[in-house]
Legacy VTK file of the C-alpha trace (Angstrom):
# vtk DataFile Version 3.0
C-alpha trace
ASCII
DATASET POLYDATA
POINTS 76 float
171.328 -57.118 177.317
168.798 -59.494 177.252
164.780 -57.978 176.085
163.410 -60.491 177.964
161.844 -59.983 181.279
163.531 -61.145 184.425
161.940 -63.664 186.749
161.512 -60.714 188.918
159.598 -58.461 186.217
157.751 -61.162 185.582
156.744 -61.843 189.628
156.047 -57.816 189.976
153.972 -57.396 186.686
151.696 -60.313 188.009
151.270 -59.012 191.893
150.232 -55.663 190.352
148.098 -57.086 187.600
145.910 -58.863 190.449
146.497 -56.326 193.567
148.383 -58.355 195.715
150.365 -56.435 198.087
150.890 -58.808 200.531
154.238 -60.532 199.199
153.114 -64.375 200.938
150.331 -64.503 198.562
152.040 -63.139 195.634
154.249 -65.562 195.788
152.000 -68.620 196.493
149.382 -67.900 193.257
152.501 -67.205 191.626
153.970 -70.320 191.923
151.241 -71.908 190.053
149.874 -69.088 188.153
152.665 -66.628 186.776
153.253 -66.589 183.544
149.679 -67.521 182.243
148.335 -64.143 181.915
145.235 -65.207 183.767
143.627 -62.822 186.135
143.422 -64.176 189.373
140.650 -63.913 192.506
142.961 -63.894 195.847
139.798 -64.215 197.720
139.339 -67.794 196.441
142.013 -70.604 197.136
144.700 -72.234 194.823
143.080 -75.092 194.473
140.036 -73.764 193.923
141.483 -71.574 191.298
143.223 -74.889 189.862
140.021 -76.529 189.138
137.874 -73.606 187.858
140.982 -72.433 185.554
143.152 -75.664 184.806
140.956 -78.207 185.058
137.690 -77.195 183.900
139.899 -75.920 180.156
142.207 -78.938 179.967
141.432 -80.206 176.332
141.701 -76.600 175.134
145.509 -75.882 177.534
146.421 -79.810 176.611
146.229 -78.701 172.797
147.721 -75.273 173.145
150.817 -77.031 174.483
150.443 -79.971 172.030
150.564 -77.376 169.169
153.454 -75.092 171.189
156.123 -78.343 171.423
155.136 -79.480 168.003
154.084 -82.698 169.750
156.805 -83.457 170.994
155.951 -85.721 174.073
159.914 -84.749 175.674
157.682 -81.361 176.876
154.627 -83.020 177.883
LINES 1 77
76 0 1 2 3 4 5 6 7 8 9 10 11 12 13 14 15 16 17 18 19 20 21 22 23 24 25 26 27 28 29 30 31 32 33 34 35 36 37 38 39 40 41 42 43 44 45 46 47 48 49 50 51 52 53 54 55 56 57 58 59 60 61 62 63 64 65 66 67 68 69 70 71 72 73 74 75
């Protein structure tokens, strides 16, 4: 069996991590924000979210990734 965590796990750790309860809204800041760790305000937007969280840190994500795939451009 596989020690990874499901999709599902994944979905369920994040909804509880930020109090979402209401499975609509789970799903839509999950979409964009699952997987990142980041704590997220429900009370504000996605794209609001997007450009306080994404946009505002892009040299600082864009390097993180640059260092994760080595450089390779094929994941970028």
């Amino acid at each position: 069996m596989s020690k990874r965590p499901t999709l599902l796990q994944h979905f369920r750790s994040f909804a509880y991590q930020n109090n979402i309860t209401d499975f609509d809204v789970a799903l839509e800041y999950f979409t964009v924000f699952g997987g990142t760790g980041w704590d997220v305000d429900t009370s504000k937007n996605v794209d609001e979210l997007i450009k306080e969280k994404v946009l505002s840190n892009y040299e600082a994500l864009h390097k993180g990734v640059v260092n994760f795939t080595h450089g390779n451009g094929l994941y970028h």
